[in-house]
N, CA, C and O atoms as a printed pandas DataFrame, in Angstrom:
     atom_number atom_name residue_name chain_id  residue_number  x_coord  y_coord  z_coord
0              1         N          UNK        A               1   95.192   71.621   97.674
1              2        CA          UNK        A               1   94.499   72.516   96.794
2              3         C          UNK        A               1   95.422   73.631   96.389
3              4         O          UNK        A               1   96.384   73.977   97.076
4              5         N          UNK        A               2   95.189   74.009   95.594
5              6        CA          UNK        A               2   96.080   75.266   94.810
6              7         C          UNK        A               2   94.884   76.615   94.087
7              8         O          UNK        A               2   93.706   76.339   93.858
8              9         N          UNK        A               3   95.258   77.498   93.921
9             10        CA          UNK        A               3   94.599   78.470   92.884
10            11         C          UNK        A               3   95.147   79.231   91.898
11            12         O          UNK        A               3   95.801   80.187   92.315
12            13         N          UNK        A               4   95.082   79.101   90.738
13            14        CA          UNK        A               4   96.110   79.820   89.751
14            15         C          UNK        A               4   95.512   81.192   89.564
15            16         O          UNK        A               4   94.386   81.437   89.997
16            17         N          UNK        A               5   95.941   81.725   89.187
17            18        CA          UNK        A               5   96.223   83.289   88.570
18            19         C          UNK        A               5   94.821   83.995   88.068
19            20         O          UNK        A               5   94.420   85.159   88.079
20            21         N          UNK        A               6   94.368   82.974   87.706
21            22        CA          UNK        A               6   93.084   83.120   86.778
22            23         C          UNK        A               6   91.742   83.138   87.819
23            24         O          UNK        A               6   90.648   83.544   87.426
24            25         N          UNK        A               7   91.925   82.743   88.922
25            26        CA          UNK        A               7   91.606   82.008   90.359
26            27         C          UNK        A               7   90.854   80.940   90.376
27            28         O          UNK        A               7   89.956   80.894   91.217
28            29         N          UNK        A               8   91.052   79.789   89.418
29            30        CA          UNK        A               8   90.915   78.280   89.143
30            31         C          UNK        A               8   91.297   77.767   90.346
31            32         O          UNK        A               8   92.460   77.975   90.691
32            33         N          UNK        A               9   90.236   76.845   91.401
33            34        CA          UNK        A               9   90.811   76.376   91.983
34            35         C          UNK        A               9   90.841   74.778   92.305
35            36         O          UNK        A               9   89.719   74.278   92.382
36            37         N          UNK        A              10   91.909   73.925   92.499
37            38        CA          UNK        A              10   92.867   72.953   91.883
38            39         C          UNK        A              10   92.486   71.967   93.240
39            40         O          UNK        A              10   92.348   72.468   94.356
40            41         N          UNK        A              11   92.303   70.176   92.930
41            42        CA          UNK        A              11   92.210   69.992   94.306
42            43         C          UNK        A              11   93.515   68.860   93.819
43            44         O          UNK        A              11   93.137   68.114   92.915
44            45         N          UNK        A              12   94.836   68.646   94.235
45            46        CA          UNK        A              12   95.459   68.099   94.233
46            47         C          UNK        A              12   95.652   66.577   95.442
47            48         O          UNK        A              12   95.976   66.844   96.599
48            49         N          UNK        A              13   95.467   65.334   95.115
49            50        CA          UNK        A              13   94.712   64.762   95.786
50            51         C          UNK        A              13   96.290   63.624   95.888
51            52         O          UNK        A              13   96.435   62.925   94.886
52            53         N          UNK        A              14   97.420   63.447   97.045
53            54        CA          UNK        A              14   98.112   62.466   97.074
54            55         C          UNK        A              14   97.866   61.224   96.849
55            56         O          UNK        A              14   96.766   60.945   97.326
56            57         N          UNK        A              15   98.491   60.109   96.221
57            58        CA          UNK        A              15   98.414   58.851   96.129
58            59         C          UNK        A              15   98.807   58.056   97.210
59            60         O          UNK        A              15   98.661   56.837   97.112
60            61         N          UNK        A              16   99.380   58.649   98.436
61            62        CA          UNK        A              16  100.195   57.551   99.872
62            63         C          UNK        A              16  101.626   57.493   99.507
63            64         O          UNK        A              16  102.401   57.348  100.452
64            65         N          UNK        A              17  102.082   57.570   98.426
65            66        CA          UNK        A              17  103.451   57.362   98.121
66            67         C          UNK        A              17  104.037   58.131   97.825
67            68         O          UNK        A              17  104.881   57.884   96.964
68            69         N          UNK        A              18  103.944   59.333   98.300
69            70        CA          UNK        A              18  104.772   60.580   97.952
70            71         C          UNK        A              18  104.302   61.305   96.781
71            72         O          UNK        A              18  104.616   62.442   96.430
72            73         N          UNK        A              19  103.462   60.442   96.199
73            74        CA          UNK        A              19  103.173   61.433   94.446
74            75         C          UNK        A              19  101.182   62.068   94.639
75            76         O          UNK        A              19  100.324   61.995   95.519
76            77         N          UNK        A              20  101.269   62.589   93.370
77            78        CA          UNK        A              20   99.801   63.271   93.422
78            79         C          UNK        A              20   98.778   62.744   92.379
79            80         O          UNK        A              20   98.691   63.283   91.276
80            81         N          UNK        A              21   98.230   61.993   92.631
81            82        CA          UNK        A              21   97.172   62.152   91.105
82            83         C          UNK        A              21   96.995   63.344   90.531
83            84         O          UNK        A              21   97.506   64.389   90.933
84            85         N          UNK        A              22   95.919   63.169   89.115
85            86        CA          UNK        A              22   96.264   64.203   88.152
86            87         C          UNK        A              22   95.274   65.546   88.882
87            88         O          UNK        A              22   94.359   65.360   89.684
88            89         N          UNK        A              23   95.601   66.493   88.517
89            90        CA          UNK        A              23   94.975   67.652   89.682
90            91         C          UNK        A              23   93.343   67.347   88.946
91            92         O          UNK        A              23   93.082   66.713   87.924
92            93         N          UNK        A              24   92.524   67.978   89.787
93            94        CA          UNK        A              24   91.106   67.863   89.555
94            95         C          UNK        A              24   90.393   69.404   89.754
95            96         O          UNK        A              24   90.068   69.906   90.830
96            97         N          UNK        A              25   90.255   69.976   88.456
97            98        CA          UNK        A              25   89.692   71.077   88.567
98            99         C          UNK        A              25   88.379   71.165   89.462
99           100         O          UNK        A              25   87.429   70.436   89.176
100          101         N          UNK        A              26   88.303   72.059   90.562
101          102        CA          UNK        A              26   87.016   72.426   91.479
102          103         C          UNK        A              26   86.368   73.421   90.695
103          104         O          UNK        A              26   85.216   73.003   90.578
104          105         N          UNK        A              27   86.447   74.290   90.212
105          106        CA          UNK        A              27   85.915   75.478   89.767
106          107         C          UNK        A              27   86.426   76.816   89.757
107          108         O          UNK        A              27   87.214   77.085   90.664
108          109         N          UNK        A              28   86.169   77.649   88.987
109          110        CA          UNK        A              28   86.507   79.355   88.656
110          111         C          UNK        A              28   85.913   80.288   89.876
111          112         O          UNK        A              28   84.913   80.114   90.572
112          113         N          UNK        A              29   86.691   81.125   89.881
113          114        CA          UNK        A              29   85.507   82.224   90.757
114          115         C          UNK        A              29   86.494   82.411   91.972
115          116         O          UNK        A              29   86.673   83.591   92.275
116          117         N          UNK        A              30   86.923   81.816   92.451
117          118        CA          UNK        A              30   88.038   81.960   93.408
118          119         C          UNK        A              30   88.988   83.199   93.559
119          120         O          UNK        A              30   89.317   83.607   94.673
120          121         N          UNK        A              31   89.285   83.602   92.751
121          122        CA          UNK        A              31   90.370   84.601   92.345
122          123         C          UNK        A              31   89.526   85.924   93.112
123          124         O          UNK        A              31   90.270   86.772   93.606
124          125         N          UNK        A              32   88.274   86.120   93.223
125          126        CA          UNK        A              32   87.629   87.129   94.530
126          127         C          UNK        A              32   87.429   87.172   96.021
127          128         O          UNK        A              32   86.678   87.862   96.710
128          129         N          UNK        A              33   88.524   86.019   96.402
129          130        CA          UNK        A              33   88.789   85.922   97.877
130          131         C          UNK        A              33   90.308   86.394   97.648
131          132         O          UNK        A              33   91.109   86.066   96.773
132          133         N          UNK        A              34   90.432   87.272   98.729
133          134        CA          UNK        A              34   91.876   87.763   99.179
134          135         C          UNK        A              34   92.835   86.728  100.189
135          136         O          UNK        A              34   94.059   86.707  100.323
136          137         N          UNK        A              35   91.883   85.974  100.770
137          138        CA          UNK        A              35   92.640   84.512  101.451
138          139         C          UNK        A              35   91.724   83.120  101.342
139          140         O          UNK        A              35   90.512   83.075  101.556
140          141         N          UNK        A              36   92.258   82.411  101.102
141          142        CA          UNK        A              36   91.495   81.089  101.111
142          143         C          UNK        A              36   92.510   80.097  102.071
143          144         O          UNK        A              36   93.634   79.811  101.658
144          145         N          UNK        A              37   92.088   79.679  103.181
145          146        CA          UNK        A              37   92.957   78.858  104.354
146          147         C          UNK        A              37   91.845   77.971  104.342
147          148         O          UNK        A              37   90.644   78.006  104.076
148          149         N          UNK        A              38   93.175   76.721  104.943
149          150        CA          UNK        A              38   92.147   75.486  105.204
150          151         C          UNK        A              38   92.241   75.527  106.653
151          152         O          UNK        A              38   93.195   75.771  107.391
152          153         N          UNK        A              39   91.065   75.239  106.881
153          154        CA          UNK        A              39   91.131   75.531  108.346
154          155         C          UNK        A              39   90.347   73.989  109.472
155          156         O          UNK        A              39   89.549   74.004  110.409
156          157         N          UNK        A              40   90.909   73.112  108.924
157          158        CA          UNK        A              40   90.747   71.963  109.479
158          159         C          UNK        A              40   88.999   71.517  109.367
159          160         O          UNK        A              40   88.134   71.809  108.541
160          161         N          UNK        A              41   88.985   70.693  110.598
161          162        CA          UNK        A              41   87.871   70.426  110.385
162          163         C          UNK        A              41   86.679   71.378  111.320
163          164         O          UNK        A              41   86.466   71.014  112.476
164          165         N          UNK        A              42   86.051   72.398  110.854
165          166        CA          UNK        A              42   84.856   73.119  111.005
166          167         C          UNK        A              42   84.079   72.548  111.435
167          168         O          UNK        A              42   83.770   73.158  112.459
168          169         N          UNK        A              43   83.310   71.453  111.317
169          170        CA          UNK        A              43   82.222   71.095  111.608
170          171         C          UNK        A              43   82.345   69.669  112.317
171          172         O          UNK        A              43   81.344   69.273  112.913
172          173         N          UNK        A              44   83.500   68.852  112.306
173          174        CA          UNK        A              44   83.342   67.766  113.098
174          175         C          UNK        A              44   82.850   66.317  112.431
175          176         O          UNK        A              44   82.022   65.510  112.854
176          177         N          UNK        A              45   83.903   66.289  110.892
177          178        CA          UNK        A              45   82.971   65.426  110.125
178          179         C          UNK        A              45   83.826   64.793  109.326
179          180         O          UNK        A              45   83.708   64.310  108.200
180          181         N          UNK        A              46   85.124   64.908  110.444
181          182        CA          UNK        A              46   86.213   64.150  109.864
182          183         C          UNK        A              46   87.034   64.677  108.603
183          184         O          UNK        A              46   88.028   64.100  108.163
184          185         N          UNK        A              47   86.511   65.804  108.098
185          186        CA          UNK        A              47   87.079   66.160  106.406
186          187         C          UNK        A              47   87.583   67.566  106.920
187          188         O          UNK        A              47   87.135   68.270  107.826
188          189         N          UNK        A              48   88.619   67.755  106.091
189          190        CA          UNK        A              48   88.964   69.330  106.422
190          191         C          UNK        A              48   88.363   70.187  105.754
191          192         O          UNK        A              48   87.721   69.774  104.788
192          193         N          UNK        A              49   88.371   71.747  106.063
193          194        CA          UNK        A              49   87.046   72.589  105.498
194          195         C          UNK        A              49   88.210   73.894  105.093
195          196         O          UNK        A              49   89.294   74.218  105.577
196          197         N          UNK        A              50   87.475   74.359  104.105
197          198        CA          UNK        A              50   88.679   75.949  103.704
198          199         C          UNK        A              50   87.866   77.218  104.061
199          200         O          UNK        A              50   86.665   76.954  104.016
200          201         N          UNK        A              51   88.093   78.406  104.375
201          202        CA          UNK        A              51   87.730   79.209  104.349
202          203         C          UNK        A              51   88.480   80.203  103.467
203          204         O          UNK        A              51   89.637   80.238  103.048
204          205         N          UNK        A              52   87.282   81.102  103.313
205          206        CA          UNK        A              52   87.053   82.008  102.104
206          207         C          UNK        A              52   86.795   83.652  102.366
207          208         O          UNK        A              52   85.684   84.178  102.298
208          209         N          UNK        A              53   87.931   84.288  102.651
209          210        CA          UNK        A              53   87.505   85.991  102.495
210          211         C          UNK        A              53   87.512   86.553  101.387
211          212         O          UNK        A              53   88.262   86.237  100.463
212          213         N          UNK        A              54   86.739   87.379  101.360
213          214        CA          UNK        A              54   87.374   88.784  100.470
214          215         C          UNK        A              54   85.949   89.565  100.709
215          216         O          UNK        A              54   85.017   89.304  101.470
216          217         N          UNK        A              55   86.187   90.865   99.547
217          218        CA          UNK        A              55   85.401   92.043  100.210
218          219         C          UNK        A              55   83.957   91.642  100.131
219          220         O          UNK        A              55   83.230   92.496  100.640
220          221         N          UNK        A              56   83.314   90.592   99.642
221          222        CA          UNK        A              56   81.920   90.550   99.620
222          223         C          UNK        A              56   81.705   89.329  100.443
223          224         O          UNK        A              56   80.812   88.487  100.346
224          225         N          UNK        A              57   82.588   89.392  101.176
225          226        CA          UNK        A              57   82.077   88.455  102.895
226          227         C          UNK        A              57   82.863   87.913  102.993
227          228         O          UNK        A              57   83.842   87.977  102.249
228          229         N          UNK        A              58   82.668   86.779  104.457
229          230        CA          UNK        A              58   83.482   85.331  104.593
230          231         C          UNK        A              58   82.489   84.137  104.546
231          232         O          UNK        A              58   81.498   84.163  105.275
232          233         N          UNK        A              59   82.764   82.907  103.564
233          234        CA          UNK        A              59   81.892   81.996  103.858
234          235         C          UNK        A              59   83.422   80.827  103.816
235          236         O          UNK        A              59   84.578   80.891  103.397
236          237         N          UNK        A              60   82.526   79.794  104.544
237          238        CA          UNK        A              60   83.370   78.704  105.590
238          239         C          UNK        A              60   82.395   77.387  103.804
239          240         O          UNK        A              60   81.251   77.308  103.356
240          241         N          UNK        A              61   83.570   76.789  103.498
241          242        CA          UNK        A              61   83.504   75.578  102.094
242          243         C          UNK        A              61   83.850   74.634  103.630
243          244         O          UNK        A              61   84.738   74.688  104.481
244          245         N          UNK        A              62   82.512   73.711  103.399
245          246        CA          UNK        A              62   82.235   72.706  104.092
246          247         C          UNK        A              62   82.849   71.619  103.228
247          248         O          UNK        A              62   82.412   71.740  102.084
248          249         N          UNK        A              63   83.864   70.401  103.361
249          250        CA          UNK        A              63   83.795   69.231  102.630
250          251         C          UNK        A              63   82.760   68.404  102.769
251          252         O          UNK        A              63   82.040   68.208  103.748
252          253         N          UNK        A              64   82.742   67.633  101.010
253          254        CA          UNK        A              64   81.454   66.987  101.195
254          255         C          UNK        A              64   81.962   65.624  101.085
255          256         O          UNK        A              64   81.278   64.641  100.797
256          257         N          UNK        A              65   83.409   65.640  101.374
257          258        CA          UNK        A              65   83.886   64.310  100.509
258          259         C          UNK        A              65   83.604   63.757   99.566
259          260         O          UNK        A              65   83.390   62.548   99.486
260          261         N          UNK        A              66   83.542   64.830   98.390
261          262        CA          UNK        A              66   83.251   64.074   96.959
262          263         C          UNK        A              66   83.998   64.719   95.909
263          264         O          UNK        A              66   84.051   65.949   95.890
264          265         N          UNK        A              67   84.807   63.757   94.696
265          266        CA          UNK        A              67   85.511   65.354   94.493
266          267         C          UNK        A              67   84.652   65.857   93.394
267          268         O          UNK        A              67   85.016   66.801   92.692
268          269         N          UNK        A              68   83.390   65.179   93.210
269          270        CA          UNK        A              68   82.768   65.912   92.034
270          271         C          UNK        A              68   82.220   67.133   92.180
271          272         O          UNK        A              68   82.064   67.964   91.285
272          273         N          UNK        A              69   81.771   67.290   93.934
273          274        CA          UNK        A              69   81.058   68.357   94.431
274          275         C          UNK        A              69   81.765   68.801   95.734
275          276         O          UNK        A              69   81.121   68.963   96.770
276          277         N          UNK        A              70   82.840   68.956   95.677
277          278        CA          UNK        A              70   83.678   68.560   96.838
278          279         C          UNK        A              70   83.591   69.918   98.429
279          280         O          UNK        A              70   84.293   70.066   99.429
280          281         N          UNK        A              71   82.244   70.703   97.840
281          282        CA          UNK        A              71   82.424   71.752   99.101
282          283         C          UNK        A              71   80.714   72.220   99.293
283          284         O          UNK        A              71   80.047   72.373   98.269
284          285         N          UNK        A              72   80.213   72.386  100.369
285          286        CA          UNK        A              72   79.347   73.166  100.480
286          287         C          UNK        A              72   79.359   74.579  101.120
287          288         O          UNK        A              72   80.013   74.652  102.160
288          289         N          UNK        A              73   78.695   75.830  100.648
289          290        CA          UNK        A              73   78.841   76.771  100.935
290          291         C          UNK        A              73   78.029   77.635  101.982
291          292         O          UNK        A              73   76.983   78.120  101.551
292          293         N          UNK        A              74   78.465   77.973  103.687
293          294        CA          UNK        A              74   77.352   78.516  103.887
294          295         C          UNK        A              74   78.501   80.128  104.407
295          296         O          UNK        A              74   79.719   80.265  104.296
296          297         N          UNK        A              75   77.516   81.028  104.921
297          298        CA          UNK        A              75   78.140   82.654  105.026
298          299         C          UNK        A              75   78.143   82.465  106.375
299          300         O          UNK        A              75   77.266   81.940  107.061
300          301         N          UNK        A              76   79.561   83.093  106.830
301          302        CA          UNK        A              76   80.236   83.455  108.395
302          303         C          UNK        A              76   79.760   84.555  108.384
303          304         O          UNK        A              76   79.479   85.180  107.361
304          305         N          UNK        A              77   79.539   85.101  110.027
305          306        CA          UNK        A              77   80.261   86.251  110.321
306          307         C          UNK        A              77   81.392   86.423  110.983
307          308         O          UNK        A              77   81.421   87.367  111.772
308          309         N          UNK        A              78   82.473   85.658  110.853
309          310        CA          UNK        A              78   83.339   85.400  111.538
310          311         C          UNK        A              78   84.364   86.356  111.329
311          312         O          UNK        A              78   85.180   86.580  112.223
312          313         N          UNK        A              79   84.411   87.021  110.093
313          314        CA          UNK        A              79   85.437   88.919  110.481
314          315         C          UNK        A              79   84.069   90.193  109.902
315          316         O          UNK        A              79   84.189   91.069  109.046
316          317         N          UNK        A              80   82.962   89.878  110.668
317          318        CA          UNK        A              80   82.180   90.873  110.439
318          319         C          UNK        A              80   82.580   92.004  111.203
319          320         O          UNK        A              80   82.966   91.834  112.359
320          321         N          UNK        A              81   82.525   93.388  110.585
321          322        CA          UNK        A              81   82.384   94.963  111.072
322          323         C          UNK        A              81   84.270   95.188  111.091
323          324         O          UNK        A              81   84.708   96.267  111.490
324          325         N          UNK        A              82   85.229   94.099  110.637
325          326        CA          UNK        A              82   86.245   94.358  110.287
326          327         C          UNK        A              82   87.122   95.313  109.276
327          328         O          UNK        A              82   88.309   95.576  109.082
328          329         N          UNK        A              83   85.864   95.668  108.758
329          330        CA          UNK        A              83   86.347   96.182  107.252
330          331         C          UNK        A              83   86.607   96.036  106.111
331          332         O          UNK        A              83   86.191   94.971  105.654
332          333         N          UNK        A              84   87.173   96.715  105.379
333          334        CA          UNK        A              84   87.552   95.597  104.207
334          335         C          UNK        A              84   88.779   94.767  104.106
335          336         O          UNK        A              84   88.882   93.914  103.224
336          337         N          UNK        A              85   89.764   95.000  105.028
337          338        CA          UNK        A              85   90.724   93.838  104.489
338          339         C          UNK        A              85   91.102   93.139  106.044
339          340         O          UNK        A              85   91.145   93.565  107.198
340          341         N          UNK        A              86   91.301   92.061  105.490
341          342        CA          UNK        A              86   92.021   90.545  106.465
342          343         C          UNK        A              86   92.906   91.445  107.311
343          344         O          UNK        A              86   93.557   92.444  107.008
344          345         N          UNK        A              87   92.727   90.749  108.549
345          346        CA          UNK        A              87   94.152   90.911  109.564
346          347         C          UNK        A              87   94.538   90.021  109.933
347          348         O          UNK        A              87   94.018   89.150  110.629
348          349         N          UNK        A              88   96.310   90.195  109.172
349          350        CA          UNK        A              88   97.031   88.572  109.597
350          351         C          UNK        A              88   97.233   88.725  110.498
351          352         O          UNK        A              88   97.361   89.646  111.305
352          353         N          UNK        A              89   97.307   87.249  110.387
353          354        CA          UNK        A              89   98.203   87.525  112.534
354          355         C          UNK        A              89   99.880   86.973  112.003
355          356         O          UNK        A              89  100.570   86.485  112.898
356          357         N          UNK        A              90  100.417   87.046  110.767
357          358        CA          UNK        A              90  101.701   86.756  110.776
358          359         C          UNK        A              90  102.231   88.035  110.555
359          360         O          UNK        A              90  103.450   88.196  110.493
């Protein structure tokens, strides 16, 4: 996955052979998280899952394995009473 500038975000999907099929737009709106990490699999369902900060919360994008609808959305509190910005750990 990728996010451009605009915060379009991109699901770039390998073919096995080193190359990528053609990217597959997910949707706009992105560009209001300050980090978006994939953070494996969340829930135990075989698919990897991304997470999503910025200042109007954290919610955890469930894969749905589809790429038409490819995430479901529910709200963490997983950096609640943190404040407003991310703390890396790099």
């Amino acid at each position: 996955m990728g996010r451009d500038r605009a915060g379009v975000l991109r699901l770039h999907l390998g073919k096995g052979d080193g190359t990528f099929a053609p990217r597959i737009r997910i949707g706009g709106g992105w560009g209001g998280f300050s980090q978006l990490v994939g953070m494996g699999d969340a829930n135990n369902d075989g698919r990897g899952d991304l997470l999503a900060y910025g200042p109007a919360g954290t919610y955890v994008y469930v894969s749905t394995g589809s790429v038409s609808a490819p995430f479901s959305r529910t709200l963490t509190n997983l950096y609640a009473g943190e404040g407003g910005k991310f703390n890396s750990l790099s």
